[in-house]
MIDOSE-1310 file (N, C-alpha, C; in nm, 2 decimals, decimal comma, always signed):
residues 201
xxxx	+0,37/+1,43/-0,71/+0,23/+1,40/-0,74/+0,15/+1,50/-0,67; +0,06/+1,59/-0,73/-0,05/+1,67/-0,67/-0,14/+1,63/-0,63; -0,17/+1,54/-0,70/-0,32/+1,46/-0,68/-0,35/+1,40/-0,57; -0,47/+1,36/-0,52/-0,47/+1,33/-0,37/-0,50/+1,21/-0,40
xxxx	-0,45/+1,08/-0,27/-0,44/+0,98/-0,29/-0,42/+0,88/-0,16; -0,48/+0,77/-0,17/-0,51/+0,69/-0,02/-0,35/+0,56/-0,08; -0,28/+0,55/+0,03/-0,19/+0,43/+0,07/-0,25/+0,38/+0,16; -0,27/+0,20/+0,13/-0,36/+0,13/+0,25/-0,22/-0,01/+0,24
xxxx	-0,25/-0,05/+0,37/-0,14/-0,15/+0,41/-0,26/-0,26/+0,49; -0,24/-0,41/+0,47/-0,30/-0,46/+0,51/-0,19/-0,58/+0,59; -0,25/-0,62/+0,75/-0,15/-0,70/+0,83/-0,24/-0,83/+0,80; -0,24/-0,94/+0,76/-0,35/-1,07/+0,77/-0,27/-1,16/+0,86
xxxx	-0,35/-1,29/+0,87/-0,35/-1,42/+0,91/-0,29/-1,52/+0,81; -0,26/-1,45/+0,68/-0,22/-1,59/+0,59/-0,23/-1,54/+0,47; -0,21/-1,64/+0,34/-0,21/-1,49/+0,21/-0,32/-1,50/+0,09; -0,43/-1,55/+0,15/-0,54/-1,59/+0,09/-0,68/-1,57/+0,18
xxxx	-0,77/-1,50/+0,14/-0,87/-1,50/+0,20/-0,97/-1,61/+0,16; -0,96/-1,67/+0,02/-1,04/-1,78/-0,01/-1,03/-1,85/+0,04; -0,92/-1,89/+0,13/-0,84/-2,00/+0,22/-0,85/-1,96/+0,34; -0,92/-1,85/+0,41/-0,95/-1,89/+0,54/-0,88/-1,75/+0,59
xxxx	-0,80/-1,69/+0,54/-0,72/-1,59/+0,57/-0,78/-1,46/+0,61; -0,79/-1,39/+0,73/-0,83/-1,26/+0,75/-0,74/-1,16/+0,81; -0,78/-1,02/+0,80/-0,70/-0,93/+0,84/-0,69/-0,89/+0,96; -0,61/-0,88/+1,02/-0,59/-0,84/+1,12/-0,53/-0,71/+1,17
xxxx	-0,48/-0,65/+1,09/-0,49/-0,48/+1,07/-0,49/-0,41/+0,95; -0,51/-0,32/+0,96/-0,55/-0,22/+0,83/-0,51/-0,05/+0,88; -0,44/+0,02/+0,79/-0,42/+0,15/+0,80/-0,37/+0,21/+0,65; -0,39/+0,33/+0,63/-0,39/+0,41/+0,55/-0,34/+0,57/+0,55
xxxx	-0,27/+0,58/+0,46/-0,24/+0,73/+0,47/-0,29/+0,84/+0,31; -0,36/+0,93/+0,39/-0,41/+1,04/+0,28/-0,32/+1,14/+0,24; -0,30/+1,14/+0,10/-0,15/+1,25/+0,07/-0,22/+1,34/-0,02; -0,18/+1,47/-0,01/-0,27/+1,57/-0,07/-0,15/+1,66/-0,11
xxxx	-0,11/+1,69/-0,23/-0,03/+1,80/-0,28/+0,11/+1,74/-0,23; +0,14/+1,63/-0,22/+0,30/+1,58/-0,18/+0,31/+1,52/-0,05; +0,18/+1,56/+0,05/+0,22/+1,52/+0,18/+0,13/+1,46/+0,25; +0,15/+1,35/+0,31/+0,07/+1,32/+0,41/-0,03/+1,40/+0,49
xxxx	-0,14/+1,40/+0,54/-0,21/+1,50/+0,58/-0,31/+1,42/+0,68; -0,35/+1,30/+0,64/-0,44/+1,22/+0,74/-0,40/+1,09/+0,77; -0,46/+1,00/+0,84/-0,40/+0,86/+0,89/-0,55/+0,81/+0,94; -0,51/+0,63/+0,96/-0,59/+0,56/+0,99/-0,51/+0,46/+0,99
xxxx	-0,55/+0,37/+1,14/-0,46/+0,25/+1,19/-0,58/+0,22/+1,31; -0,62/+0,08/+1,23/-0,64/+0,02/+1,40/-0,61/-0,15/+1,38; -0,55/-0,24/+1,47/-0,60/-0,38/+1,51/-0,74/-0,40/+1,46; -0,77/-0,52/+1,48/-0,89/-0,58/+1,43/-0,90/-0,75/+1,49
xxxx	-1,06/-0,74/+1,50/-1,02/-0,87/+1,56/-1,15/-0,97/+1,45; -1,13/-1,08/+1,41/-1,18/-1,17/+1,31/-1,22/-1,26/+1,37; -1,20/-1,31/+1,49/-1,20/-1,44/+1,56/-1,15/-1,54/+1,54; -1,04/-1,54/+1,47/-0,91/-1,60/+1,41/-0,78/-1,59/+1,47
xxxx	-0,71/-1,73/+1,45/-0,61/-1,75/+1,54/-0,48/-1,67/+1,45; -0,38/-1,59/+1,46/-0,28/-1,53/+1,46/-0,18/-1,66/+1,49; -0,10/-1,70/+1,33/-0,03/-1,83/+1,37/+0,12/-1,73/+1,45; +0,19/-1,84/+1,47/+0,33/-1,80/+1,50/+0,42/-1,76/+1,42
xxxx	+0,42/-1,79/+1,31/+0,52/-1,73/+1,23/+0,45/-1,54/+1,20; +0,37/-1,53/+1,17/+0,32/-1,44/+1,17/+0,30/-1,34/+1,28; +0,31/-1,40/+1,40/+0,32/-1,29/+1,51/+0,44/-1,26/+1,53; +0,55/-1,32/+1,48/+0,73/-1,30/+1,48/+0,73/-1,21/+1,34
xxxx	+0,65/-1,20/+1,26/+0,65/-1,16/+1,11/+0,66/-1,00/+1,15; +0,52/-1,00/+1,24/+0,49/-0,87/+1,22/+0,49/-0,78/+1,38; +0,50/-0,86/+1,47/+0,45/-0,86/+1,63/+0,32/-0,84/+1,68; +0,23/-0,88/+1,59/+0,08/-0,90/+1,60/+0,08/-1,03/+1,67
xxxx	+0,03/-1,06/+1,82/-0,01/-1,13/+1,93/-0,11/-1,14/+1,86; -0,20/-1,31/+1,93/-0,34/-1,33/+1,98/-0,38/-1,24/+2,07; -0,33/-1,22/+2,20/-0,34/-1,14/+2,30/-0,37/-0,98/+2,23; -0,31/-0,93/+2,16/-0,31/-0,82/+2,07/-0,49/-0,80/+2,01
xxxx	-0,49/-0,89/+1,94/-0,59/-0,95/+1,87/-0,78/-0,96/+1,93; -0,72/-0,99/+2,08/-0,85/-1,03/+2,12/-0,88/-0,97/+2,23; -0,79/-0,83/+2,19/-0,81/-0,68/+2,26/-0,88/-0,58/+2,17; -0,90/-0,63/+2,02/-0,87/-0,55/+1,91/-1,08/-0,47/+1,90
xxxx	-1,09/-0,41/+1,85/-1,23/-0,40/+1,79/-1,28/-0,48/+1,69; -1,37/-0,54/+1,72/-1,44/-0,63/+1,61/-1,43/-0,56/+1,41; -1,39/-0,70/+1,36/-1,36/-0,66/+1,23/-1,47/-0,55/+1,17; -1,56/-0,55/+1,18/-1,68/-0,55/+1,09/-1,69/-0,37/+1,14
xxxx	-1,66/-0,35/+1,22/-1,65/-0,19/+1,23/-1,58/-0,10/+1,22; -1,43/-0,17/+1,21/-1,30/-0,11/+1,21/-1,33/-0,10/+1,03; -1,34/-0,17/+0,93/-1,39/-0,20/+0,80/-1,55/-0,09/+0,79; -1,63/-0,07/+0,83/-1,68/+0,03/+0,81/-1,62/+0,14/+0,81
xxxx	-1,58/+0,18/+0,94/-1,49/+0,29/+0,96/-1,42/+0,35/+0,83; -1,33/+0,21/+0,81/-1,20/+0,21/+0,66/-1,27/+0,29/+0,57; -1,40/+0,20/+0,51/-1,46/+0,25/+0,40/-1,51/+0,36/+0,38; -1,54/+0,44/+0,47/-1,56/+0,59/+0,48/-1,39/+0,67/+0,48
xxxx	-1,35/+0,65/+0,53/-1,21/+0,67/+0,52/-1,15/+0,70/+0,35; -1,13/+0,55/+0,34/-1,09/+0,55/+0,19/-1,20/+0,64/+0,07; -1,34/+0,64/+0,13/-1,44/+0,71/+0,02/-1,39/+0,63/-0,11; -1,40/+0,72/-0,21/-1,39/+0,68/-0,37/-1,25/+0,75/-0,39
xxxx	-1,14/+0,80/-0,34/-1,04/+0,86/-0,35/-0,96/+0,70/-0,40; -0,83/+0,74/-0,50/-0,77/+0,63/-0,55/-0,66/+0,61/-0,49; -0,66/+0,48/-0,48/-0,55/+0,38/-0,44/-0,43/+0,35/-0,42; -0,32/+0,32/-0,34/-0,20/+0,27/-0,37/-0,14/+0,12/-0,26
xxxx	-0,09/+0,07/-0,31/-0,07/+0,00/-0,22/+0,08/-0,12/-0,27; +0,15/-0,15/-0,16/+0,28/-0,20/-0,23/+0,24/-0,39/-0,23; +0,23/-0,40/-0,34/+0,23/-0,57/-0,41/+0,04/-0,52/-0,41; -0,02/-0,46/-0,47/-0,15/-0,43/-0,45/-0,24/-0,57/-0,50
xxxx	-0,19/-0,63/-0,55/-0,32/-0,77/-0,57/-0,33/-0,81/-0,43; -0,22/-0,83/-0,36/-0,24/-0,86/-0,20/-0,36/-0,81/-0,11; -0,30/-0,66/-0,13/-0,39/-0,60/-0,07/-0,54/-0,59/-0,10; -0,52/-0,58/-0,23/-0,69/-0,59/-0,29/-0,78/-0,70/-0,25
xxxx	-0,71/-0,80/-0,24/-0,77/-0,90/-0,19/-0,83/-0,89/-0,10; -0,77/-0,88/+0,02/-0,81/-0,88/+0,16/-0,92/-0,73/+0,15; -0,88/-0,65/+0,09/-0,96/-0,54/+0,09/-1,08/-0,52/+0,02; -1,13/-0,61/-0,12/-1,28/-0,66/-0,14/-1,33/-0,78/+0,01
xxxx	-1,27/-0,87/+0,02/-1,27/-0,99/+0,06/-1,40/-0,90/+0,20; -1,29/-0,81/+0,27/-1,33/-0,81/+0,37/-1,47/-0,65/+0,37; -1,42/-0,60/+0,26/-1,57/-0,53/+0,25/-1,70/-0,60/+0,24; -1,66/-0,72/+0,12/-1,75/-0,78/+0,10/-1,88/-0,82/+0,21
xxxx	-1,79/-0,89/+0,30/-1,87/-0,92/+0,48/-1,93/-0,84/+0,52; -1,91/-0,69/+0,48/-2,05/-0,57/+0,57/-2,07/-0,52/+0,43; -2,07/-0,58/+0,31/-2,18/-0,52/+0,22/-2,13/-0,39/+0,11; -2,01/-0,43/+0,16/-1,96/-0,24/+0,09/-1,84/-0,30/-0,06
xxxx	-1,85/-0,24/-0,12/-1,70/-0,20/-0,23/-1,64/-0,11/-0,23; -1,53/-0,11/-0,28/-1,43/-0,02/-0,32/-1,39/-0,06/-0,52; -1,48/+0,07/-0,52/-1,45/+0,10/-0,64/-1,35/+0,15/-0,73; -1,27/+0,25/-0,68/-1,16/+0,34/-0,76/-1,08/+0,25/-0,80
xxxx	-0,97/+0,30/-0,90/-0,84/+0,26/-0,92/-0,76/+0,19/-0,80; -0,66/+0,11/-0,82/-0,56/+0,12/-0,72/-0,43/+0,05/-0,81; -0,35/+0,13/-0,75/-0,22/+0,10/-0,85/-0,09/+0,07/-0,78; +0,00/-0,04/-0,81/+0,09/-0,13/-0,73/+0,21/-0,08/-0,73
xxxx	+0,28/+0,03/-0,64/+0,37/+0,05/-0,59/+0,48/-0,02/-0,64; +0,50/-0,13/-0,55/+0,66/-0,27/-0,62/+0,61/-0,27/-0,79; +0,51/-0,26/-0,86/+0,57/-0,28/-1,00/+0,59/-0,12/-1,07; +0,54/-0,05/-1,02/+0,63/+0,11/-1,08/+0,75/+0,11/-1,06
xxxx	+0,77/+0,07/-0,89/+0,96/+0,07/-0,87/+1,00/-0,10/-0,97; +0,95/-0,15/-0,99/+1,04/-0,24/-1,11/+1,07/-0,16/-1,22; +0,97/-0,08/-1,26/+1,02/-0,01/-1,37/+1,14/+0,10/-1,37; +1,10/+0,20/-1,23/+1,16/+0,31/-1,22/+1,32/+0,27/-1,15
xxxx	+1,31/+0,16/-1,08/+1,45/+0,15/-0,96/+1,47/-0,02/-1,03; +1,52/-0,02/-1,16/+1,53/-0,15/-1,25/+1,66/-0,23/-1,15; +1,71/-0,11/-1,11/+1,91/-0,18/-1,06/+1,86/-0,24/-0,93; +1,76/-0,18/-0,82/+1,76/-0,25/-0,69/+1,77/-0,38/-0,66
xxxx	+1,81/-0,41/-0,56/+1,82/-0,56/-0,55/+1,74/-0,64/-0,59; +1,63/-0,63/-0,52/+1,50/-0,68/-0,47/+1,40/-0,51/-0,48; +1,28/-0,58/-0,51/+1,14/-0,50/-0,51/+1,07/-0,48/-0,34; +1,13/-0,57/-0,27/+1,07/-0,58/-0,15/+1,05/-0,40/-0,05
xxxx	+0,92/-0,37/+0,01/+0,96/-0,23/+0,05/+1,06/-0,20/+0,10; +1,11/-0,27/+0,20/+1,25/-0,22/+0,30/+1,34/-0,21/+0,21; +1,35/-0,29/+0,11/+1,47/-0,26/+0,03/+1,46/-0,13/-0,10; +1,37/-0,12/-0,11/+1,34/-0,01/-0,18/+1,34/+0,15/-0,10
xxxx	+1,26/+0,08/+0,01/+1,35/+0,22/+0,08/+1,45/+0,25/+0,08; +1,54/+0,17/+0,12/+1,71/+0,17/+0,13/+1,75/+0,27/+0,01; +1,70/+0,16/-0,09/+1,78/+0,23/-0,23/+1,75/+0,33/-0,25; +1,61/+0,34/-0,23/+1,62/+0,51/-0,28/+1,65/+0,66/-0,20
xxxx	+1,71/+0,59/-0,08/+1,72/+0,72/+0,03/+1,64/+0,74/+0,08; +1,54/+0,70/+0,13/+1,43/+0,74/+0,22/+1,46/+0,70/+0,33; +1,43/+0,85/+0,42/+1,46/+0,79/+0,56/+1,35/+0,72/+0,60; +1,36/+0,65/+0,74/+1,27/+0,59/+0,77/+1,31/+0,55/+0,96
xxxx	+1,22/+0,53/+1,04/+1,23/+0,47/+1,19/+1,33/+0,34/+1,20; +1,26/+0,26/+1,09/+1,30/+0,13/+1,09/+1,23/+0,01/+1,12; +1,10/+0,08/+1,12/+1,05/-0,03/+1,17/+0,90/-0,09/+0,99; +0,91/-0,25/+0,98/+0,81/-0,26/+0,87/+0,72/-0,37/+0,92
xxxx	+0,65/-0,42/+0,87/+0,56/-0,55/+0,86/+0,48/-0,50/+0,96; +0,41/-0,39/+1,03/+0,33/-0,30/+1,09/+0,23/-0,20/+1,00; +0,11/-0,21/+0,95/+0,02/-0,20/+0,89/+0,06/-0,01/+0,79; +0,05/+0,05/+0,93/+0,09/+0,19/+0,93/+0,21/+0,23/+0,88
xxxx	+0,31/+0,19/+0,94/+0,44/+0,23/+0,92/+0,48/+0,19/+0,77; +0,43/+0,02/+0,71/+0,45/+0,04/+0,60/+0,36/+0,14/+0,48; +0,23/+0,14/+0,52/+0,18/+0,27/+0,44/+0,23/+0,42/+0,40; +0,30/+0,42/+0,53/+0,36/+0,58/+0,53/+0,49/+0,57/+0,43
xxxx	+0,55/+0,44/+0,44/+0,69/+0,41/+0,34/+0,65/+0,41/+0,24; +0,51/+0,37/+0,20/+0,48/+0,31/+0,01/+0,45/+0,49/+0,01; +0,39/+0,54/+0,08/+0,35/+0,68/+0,05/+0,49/+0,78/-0,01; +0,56/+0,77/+0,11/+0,70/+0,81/+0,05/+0,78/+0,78/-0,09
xxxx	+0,77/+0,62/-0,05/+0,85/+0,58/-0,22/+0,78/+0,61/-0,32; +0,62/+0,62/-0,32/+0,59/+0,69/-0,41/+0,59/+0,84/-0,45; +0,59/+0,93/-0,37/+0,67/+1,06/-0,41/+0,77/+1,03/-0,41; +0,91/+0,98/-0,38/+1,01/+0,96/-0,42/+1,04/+0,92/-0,57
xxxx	+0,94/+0,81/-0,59/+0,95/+0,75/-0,71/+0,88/+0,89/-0,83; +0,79/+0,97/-0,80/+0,75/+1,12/-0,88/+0,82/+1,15/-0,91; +0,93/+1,21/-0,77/+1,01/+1,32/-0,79/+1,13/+1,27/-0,90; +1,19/+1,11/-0,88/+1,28/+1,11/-0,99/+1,24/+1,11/-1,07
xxxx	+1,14/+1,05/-1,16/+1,10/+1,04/-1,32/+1,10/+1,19/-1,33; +1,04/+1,30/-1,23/+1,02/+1,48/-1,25/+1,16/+1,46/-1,32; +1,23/+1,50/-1,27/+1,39/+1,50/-1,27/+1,45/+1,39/-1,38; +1,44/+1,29/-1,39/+1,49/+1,24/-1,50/+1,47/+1,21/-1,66
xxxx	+1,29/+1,29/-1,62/+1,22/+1,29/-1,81/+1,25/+1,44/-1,83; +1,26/+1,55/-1,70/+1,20/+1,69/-1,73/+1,02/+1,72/-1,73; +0,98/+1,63/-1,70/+0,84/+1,64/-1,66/+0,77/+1,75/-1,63; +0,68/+1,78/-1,59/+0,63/+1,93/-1,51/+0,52/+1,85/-1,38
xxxx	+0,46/+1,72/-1,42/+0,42/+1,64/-1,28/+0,42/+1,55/-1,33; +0,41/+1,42/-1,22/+0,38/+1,26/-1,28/+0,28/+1,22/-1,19; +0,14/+1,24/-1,28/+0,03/+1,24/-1,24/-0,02/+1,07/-1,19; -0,12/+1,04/-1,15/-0,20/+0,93/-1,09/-0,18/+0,83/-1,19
xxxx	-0,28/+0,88/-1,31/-0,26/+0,82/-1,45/-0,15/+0,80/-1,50; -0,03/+0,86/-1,49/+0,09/+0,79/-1,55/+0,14/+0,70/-1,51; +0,16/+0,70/-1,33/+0,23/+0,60/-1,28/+0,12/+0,44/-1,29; -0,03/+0,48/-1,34/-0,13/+0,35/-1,38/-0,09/+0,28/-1,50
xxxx	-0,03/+0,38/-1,58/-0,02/+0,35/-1,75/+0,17/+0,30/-1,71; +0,24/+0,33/-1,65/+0,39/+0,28/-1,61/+0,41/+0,17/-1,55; +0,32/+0,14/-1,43/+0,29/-0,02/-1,38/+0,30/-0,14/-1,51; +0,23/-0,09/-1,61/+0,17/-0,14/-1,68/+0,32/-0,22/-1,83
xxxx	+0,38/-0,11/-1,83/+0,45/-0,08/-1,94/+0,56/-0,17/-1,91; +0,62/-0,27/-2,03/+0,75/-0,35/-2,07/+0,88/-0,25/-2,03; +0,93/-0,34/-1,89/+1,07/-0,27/-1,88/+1,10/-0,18/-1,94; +1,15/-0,28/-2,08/+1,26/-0,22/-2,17/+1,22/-0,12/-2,24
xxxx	+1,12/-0,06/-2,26/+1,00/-0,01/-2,32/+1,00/+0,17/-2,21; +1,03/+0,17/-2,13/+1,05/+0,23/-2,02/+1,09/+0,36/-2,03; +1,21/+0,33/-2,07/+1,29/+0,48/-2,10/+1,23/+0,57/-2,21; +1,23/+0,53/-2,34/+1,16/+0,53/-2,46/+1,00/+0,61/-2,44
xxxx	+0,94/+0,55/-2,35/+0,82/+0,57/-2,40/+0,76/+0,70/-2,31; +0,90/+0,76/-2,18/+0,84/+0,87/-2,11/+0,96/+0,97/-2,18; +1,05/+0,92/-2,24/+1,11/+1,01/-2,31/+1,04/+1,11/-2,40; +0,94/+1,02/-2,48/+0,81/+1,11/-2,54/+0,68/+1,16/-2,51
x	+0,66/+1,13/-2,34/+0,56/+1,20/-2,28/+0,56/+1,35/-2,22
């Protein structure tokens, strides 16, 4: 993929923001011509309690938390960050969520595209076990630290398996690139429908 493109990962309190849920970190990676090139990671603090299963989930403390910079500027920050550049993010209705939810509170949107990672690899990596990142990494050979459920670290993975996930369809249609817009129009497309329909792209 040439095209330049933001992966944002979001850490919350719970899996609904209508429900009370807020984020407690946020980072992003900027990929420009294949590669990573910029970053953005910080804590955040909401004034919200970080239950226990979730601080075992991810290693996000209260203590962590009520060190962190106030939400409301770490989220300005973001939003300059992200600018209008398009989207990616792995299970992205998740992230979207949390990521209107919490613009919404200082006034800002995010407008562009954003396109969901786990359902391209449904399409592209049909045999993997599970869609889950870690395991998608596995399958597809991506190395990696080892470490996930860390805001950053998974951003940098969805970034990878999404060039990963480029480079094979390059290689397995004969492609010349797999642009922004295909992998939007691929999310989209019936499994079975799959092979067939980049066969004639």
């Amino acid at each position: 993929m040439r095209e330049t493109f933001i992966v944002l990962d979001f850490e919350t309190t719970g899996l609904e923001p209508s429900c009370g849920a807020r984020a407690t970190e946020v980072a992003a990676v900027l990929v420009e011509k294949g590669q990573i090139v910029d970053k953005f990671q910080s804590l955040m603090n909401a004034g919200v309690y970080v239950p226990s299963f979730i601080q075992e989930l991810t290693g996000i403390t209260n203590g962590m938390i009520s060190k962190a910079p106030p939400i409301s500027g770490v989220m300005r920050d973001f939003s300059a960050f992200i600018g209008s550049t398009p989207l990616v993010a792995h299970n992205a209705s998740f992230d979207k969520k949390f990521l209107d939810a919490e613009l919404d509170r200082i006034g800002h949107q995010a407008r562009q595209p954003i396109i969901c990672s786990m359902r391209i690899a449904r399409r592209v990596y049909q045999s993997a076990p599970n869609h889950k990142l870690e395991t998608l990494v596995k399958h597809a050979g991506i190395e990696t630290s080892g470490g996930f459920h860390r805001a950053l670290a998974d951003a940098e993975m969805t970034a990878r398996l999404m060039l990963k996930m480029a480079s094979d369809l390059r290689r397995s249609y004969n492609l010349n690139d797999v642009s922004f817009e295909l992998m939007r129009k691929l999310q989209a497309m019936p499994k079975y429908e799959v092979n067939d329909r980049l066969k004639r792209s």
